[in-house]
Each structure stands twice: as C-alpha cells, then as structure tokens.
N, C-alpha and C positions, 0 to 999 in steps of 0.2 A: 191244336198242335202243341206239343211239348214244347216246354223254352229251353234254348242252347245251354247249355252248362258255360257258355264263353258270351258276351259283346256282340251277338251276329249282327251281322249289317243288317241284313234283311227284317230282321227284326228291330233293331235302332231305326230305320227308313219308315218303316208305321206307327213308329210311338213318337216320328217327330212330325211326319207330315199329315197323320190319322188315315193314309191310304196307300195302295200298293205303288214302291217307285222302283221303277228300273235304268238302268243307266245304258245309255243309247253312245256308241265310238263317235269318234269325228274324226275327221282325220286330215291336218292340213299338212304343207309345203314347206316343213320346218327338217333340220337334220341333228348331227350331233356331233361337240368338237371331238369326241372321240374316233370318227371316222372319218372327219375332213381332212385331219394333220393338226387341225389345231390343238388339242390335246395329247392324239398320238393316231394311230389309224386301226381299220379293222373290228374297232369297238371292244364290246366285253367279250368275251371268250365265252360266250353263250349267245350274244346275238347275231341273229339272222338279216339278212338282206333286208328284211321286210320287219326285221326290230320285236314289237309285241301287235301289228296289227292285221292280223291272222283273219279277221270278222269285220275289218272295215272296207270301207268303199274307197275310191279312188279320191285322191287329194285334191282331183280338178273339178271333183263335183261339189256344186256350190254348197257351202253350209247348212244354208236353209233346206235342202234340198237333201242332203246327206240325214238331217232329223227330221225330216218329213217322212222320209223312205222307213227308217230304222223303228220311229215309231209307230205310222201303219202296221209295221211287221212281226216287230217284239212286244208292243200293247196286246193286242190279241193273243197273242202267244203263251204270254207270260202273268194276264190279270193287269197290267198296271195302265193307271190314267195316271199318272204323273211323272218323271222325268227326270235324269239327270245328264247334261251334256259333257262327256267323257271325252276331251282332247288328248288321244293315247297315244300314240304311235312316237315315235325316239323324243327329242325334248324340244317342247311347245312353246317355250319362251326364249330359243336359241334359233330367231332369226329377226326381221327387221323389225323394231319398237310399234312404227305405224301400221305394220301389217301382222301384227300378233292384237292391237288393239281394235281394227277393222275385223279380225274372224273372232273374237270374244263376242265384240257386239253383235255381231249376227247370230250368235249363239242366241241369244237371249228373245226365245220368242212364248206362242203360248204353251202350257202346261210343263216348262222347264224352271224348277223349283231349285237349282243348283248348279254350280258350275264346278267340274274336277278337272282340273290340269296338271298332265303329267309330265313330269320334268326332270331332270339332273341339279343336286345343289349345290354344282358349281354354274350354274347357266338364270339362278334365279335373283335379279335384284331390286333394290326397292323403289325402281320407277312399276317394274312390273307390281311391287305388293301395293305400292297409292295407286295405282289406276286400279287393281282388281279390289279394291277397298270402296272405293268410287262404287264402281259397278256393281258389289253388293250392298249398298246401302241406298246407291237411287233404283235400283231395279226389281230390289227385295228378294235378291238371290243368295244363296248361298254358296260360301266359296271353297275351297280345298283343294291345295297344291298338293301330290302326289310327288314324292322325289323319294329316286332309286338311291336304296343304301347297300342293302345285302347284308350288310355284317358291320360289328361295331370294332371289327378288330381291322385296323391298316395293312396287316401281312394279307390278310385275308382279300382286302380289297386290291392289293397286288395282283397274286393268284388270277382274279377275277379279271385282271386290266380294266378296273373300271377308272384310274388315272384322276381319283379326289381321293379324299381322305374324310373319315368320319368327322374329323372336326368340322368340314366343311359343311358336311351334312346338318348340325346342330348347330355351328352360327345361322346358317339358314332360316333355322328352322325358329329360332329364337325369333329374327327378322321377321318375319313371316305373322308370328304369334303377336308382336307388337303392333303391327299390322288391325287385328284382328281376325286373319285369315285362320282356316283350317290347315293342319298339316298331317298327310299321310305317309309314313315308311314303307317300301318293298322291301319286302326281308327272306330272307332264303334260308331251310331250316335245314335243308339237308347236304350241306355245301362238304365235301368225302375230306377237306384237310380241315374242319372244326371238330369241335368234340359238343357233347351238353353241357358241360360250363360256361363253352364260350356263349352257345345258344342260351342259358341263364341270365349272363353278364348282358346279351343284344335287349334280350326283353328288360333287364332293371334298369340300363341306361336308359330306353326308350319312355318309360315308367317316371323315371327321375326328371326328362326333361321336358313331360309333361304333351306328348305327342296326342294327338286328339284318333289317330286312326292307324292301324296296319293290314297290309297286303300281304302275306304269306306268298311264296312261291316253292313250289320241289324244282328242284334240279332238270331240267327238262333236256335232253341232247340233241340239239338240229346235225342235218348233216350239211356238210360246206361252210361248218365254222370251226374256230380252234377247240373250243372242247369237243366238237364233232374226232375232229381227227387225231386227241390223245385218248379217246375214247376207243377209237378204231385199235391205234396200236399197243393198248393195255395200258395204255400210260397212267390213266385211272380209274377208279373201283367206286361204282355206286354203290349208295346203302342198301341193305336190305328194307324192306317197306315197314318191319316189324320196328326197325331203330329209327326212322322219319315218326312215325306213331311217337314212340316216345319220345322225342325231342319236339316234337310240335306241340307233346300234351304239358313239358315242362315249362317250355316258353307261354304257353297260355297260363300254364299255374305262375309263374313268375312278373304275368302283364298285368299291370294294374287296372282294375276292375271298369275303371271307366273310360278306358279306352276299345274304341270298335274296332272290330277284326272282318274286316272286309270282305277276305276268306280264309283257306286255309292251303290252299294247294291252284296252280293254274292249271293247263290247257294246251295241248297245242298240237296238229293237224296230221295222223297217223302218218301220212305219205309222207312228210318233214322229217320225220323223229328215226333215230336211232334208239332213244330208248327215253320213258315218258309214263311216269307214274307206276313203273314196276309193272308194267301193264295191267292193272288194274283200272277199273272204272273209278275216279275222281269222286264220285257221291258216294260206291258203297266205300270208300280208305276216310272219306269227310261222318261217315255215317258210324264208322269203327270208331274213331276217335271221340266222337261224341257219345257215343255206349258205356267206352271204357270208363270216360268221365266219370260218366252217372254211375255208373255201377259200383264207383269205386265213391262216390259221392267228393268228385273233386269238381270244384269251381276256377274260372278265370282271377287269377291275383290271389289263390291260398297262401300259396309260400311267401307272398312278401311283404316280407317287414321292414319296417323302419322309414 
C-alpha cells in the first residue's frame, strides 16, 4: 500500500502497536453545558439531537457490553485485533467525577490498547487529567483527550455558538500535555465565513502548540438544527468541494509533520442531512486529495517554517 503524503492514523496505529487497531464508540450518560443552559442552550449550530453518535449503541448498555458487541462486529470487518475505546458522543468528562471514573475503568478490558475521550475544553480539569494519568500508567493504556475546537479564530467560534474561546481550547491543552496525556483537535476546514489563511493560521497554531493529533471535519448540515434552518432559507452558501480540496490540502501543508491526522472529512446518515460532503462519497473526495498531494509531490508541514 502506498504511504499517505499526511500523518494517517491508520497508518501511525501499525507503526505503534505493530498491528491493525480500530476504534470501537462508547457511549455513556453524560451531556453538554451548551445545551443544558449552563453555557447557553441548543448547542453548536451544527449539532444534532443525537450530538456525533450516529454508530453508537444506547447509553444504557453496559460498557463492557457496548465493546464486546462493537468489536465482535468491526474486528471482523475491518482486520483488527486490537482496539481503541472511543468515549464519543457530546462531552465525556461533563458529568459526575465518580461516575466518569466507574465508566473509564470498565473501559479498560482485553485487547484495548487506548483510551480516547472526547470532550469540550471548557469541561476538562485536572482531577479528570490525574486520574486518566493513573489509568494510563497502571493499566498501560494509552490516553487521548479529544476536545472540539473548529477554528482558532473567536469570531469564528461565535458563528458556530460553540460558547468557549480558543484560548480555552490551548490552556487545556497545555494542561493536559503536563499531564502526559494525548491531546487531539476537531477542526472544520470548510466552515463558508473563513477563508485559507484563517485555515493556515488554525494548522500553525496547532503546530506551535505542539498538539499530538487532529480530526478534520466538512461541514456537514443536519436537519432540525440552526445551520439546518439558515441553510434552508439561503442564509448560507457551502463551498464548493473543489475549494474544501484545497483548504484541507493547505492546512495539512502547514501541520507539522508529526502530528496525526485522524482523518480528513466525517460522516454522517443520508436520511439526517440536508446536505453532506457535496454528495460525494467521503473516500473517493479523501482519495483526491491524496492524488493531488502526490502528484504535485506535496507533503504534510511543506510550508512551515520557523
């Protein structure tokens, strides 16, 4: 198989564990202050009822039970004997201390080599980074908090109602790092009020502050939520898929080399969507982009200096 022109996970996942890992959802009982009131309500102006957990099972099935099922189902599926426990759904560390520490530990069974938790970096503190610090050094797992950013720019995170602010996102993240934890960024490359500079400036700060992993996201439009319904009445204008292409391929040219790129684009469930990857299929828009790469013989972190 050819090697990615970028950082691919899937590729960083065999050169660290010497075998195939796939990451298996979890999905517990936890919410987000952006919809309770405690932040503000509604959420992001992209999120759905049901948040990012489009592939997970119900919250009330037991843990052990939820990666028993998942990997019976996607080990076969997918080649992998090894395992990563993906706590996805709104933020995993925004409910009770004791009852975020009782569903980690159950996480931790055989053939799971990692723990990823995804969260908001206003909801991450550092009882949560010493206890997941604990747990990866007596269990010999590995750890990676996941916390949604989008954008490095504050107007931007307006826009979005995502209701933190970038800085919040990089005290965090610093936090986190002192730790010894992993820290991964969601980032949105095709968000219709940025331009490519901003998308430049998201990858050199990320680069600068030394982030170990990024998640890529397109724009994706649910319906029965607020971009659903400025979307509806013209309110905003997606990109064309030709200008996502090249803003996804400048921010990989501007990521620093060693940092893992997760993916490059999400997902999410035809009957949901008003509108969702240009309709296009996800692997061949992931397949272009890594063509034009090579073609052009560009690598992840060309452009950046200094």
């Amino acid at each position: 198989m050819t090697k990615a022109p970028y950082n691919k996970f899937s590729e960083y996942l065999i050169k660290k564990y010497g075998r195939k890992i796939y990451k298996v959802p979890v999905n517990i009982p936890c919410g987000c202050p952006n919809r309770d009131g405690t932040k503000g309500t509604g959420g992001c102006i992209f999120c759905g009822d049901e948040a990012a957990g489009f592939e997970t099972l119900e919250a009330t099935v037991p843990i052990k039970e939820q990666i028993r099922q998942n990997m019976e189902y996607l080990g076969p599926r997918y080649g992998a004997d090894g395992f990563i426990a993906y706590f996805q759904n709104y933020s995993n560390t925004y409910l009770d201390f004791s009852l975020f520490k009782k569903y980690i530990r159950e996480a931790i069974v055989h053939n799971i080599v990692a723990l990823y938790i995804s969260t908001r970096p206003d909801c991450i503190f550092e009882q949560h980074a010493a206890f997941l610090k604990e747990i990866s050094e007596s269990h010999e797992v590995d750890v990676v908090v996941e916390m949604g950013l989008q954008s490095t720019n504050d107007k931007t995170l307006e826009f979005l109602n995502r209701r933190h602010t970038a800085d919040d996102f990089f005290r965090s993240a610093s936090m986190l790092k002192e730790y010894g934890l992993g820290v991964c960024a969601h980032m949105i490359t095709d968000i219709p009020i940025e331009n490519t500079e901003q998308i430049v400036m998201n990858a050199r700060m990320l680069s600068q502050a030394g982030i170990e992993q990024v998640k890529c996201h397109s724009l994706y439009v649910l319906k029965e939520t607020a971009l659903g319904d400025m979307y509806v009445k013209g309110e905003i204008e997606m990109l064309e898929c030709s200008e996502f292409i090249d803003r996804t391929i400048a921010f990989l040219r501007n990521l620093d080399k060693s940092i893992v790129v997760q993916r490059l684009m999400g997902r999410a469930p035809a009957e949901r969507t008003l509108f969702c990857n240009f309709g296009r299929s996800w692997r061949a828009i992931v397949d272009e982009i890594e063509s034009i790469m090579r073609r052009n013989d560009w690598q992840q972190g060309d452009l950046l200096t200094g």
